[in-house]
C-alpha positions as semicolon CSV with decimal commas, in nm:
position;residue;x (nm);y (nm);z (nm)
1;X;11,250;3,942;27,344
2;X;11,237;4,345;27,321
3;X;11,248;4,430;26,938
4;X;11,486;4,716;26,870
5;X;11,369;4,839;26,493
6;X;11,665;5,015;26,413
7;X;11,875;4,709;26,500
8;X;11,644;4,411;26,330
9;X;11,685;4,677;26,006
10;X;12,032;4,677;26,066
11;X;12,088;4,265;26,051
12;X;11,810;4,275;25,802
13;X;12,087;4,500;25,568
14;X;12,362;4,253;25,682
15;X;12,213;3,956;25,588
16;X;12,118;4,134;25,234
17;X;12,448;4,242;25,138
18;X;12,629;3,924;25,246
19;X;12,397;3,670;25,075
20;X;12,344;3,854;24,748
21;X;12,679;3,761;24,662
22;X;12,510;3,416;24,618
23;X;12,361;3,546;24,248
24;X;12,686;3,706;24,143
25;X;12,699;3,849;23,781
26;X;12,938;3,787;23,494
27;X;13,302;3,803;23,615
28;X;13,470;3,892;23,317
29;X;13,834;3,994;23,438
30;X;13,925;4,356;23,309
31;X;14,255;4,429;23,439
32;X;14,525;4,444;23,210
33;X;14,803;4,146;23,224
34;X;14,755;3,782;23,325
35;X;14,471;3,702;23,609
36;X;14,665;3,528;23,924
37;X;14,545;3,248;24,081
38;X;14,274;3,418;24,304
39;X;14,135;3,613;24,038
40;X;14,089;3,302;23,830
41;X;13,918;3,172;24,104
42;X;13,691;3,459;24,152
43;X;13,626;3,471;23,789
44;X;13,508;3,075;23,810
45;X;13,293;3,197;24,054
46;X;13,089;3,461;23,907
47;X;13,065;3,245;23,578
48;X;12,914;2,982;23,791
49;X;12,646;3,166;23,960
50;X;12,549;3,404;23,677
51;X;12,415;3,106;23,515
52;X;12,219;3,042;23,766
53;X;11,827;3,077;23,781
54;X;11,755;2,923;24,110
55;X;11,965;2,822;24,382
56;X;11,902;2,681;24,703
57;X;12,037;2,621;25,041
58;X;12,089;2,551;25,413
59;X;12,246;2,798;25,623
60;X;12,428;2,933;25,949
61;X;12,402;3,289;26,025
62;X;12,661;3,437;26,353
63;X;12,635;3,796;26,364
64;X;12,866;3,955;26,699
65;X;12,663;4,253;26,894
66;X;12,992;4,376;26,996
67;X;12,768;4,642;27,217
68;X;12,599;4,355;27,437
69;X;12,881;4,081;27,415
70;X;12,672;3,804;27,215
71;X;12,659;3,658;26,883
72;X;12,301;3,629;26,744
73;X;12,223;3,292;26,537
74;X;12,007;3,194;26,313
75;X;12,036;2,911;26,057
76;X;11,743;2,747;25,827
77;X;11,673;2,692;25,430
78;X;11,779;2,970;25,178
79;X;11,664;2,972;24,833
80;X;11,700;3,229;24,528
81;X;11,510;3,310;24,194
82;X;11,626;3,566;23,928
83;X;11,517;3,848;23,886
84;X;11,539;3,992;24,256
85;X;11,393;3,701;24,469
86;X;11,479;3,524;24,805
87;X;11,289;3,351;25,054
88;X;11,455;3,292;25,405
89;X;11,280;2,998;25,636
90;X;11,445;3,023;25,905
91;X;11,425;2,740;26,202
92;X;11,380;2,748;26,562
93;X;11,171;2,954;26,808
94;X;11,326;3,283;26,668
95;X;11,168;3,210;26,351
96;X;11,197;3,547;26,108
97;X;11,026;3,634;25,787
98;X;11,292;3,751;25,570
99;X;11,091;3,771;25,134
100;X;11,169;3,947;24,801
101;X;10,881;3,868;24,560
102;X;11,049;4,059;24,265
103;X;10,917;4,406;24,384
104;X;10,897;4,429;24,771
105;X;11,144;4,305;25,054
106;X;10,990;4,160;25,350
107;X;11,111;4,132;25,717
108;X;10,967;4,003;26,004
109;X;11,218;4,016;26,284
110;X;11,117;3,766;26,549
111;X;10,862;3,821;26,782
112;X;10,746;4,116;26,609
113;X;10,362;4,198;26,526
114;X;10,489;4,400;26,233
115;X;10,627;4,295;25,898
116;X;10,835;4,569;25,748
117;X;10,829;4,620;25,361
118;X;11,066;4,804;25,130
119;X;11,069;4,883;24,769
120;X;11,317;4,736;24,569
121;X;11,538;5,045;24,521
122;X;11,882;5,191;24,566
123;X;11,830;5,285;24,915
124;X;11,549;5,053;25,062
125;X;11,861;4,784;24,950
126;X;12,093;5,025;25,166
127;X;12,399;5,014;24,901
128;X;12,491;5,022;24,506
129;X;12,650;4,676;24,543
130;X;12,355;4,477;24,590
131;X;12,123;4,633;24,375
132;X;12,414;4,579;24,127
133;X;12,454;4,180;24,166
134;X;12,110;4,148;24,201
135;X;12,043;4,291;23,900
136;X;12,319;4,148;23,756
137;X;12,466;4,507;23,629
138;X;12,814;4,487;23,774
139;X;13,087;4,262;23,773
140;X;13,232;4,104;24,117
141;X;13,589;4,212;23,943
142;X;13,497;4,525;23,905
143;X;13,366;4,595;24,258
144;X;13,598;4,399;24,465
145;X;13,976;4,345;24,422
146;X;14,134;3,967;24,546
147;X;14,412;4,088;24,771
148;X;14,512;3,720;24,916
149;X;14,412;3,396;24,826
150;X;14,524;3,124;25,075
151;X;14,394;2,768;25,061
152;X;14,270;2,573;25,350
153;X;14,166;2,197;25,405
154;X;14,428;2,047;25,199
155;X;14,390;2,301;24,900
156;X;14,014;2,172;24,904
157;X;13,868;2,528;24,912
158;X;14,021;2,885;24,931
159;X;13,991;3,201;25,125
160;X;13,949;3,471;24,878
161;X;13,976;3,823;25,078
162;X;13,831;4,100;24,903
163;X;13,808;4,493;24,921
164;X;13,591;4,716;24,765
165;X;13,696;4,906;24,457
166;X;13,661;5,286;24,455
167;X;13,348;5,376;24,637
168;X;13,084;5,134;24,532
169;X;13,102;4,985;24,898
170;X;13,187;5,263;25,147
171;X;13,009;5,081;25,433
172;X;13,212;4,753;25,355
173;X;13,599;4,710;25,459
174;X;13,656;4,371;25,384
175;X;13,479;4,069;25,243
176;X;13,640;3,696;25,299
177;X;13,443;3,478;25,063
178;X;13,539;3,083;25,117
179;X;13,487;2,896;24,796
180;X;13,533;2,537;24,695
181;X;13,835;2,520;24,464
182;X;13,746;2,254;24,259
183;X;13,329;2,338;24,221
184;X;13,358;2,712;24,229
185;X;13,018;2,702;24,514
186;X;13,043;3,006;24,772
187;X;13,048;2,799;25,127
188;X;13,087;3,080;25,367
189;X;13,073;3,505;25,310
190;X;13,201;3,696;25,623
191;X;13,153;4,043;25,572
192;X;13,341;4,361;25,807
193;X;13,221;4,729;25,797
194;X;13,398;5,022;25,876
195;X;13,226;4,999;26,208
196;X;13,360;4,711;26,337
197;X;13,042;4,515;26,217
198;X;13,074;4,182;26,117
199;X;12,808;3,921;25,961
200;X;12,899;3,559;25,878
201;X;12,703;3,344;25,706
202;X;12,812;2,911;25,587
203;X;12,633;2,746;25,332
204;X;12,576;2,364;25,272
205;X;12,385;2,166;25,045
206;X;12,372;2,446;24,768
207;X;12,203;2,315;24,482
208;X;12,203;2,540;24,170
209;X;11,881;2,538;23,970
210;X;11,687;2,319;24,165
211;X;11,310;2,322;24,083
212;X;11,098;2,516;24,261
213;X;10,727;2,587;24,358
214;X;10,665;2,942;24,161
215;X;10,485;3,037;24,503
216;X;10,782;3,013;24,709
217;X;10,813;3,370;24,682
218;X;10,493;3,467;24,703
219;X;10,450;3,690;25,016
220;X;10,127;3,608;25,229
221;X;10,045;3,823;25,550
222;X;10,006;3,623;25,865
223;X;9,723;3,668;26,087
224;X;9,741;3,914;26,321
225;X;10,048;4,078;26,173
226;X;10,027;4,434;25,986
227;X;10,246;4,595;25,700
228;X;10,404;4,855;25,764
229;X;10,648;5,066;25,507
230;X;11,051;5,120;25,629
């Protein structure tokens, strides 16, 4: 498979944004008058997760190249440490390196001799919103506003879709986060750009605070692979 650059840093940023919403912060609700029922929900939601210190994961990326007529997919074992670190493994012959140790992100797009690095900054995380939740600095309720709520399955989870507030997401036009309505656990994130761009990503088997090896995050460069800086 050719590797495009541009376009693995691309996905890379998609698969960022969306999945950072796993470690949302406090979701204190600020507006003035009585929360509805999808901003009660939302507000469950970020009280669950900022709790969190670990989470883990399995997972089912589909990402449309509207340009090509495809969806890429991907699926494998997420997991999450505070402060600011992931660890993708990703399964199957495509198998990427997608790290955050606490200082660096790492990607290795598949097939690639080349793992790019980026510091973990404002614009190597290509957005306020995700530096925000993963520093736990903002407030889901304060970037996003619930315009519908509609339940699915029998009422067992809901559809919450979101848009940005003012212009802490200019590259984001919609989010639709699917959330169990009893447990409060994020199941799938499908994010839209202004471009047309969409990412989609379904969860199972979360586990919050599961126990994990403290070198899961530890980045290690494979043999025959160099570093470059992106």
């Amino acid at each position: 498979m050719m590797f495009h650059p541009r376009r693995s840093l691309h996905h890379a940023r998609a698969l960022l944004f969306a999945c950072v919403l796993l470690l949302l912060p406090s979701a204190a609700v600020r507006a003035a008058g009585p929360e509805n029922a999808g901003e009660a929900l939302l507000r469950r939601v970020g009280e669950r997760y900022a709790a969190a210190h670990t989470l883990s994961a399995k997972f089912r990326q589909e990402i449309p190249l509207q340009n090509v007529g495809i969806v890429r997919k991907a699926s494998g074992t997420v997991y999450f440490g505070r402060p600011l670190k992931m660890r993708w493994d990703y399964k199957g012959p495509e198998a990427q390196l997608f790290l955050a140790d606490g200082r660096y992100f790492y990607f290795r797009p598949a097939g690639s001799s080349q793992v790019i690095r980026r510091g973990v900054d404002e614009k190597g995380l290509g957005g306020k919103i995700p530096l925000l939740l993963l520093f736990g600095k903002g407030e889901i309720t304060k970037l996003f506003r619930v315009d519908a709520a509609d339940p699915r399955k029998g009422g067992e989870e809901t559809v919450l879709r979101l848009s940005p507030l003012g212009d802490g997401a200019p590259e984001v036009r919609r989010i639709d986060l699917v959330v169990g309505t009893k447990d409060a656990l994020i199941r799938e994130i499908h994010v839209f750009d202004r471009l047309g761009g969409e990412n989609h990503l379904f969860l199972t088997d979360v586990t919050i605070n599961p126990s994990l090896p403290a070198d899961l995050f530890r980045f290690r460069v494979p043999a025959g692979v160099s570093v470059v800086d992106g």
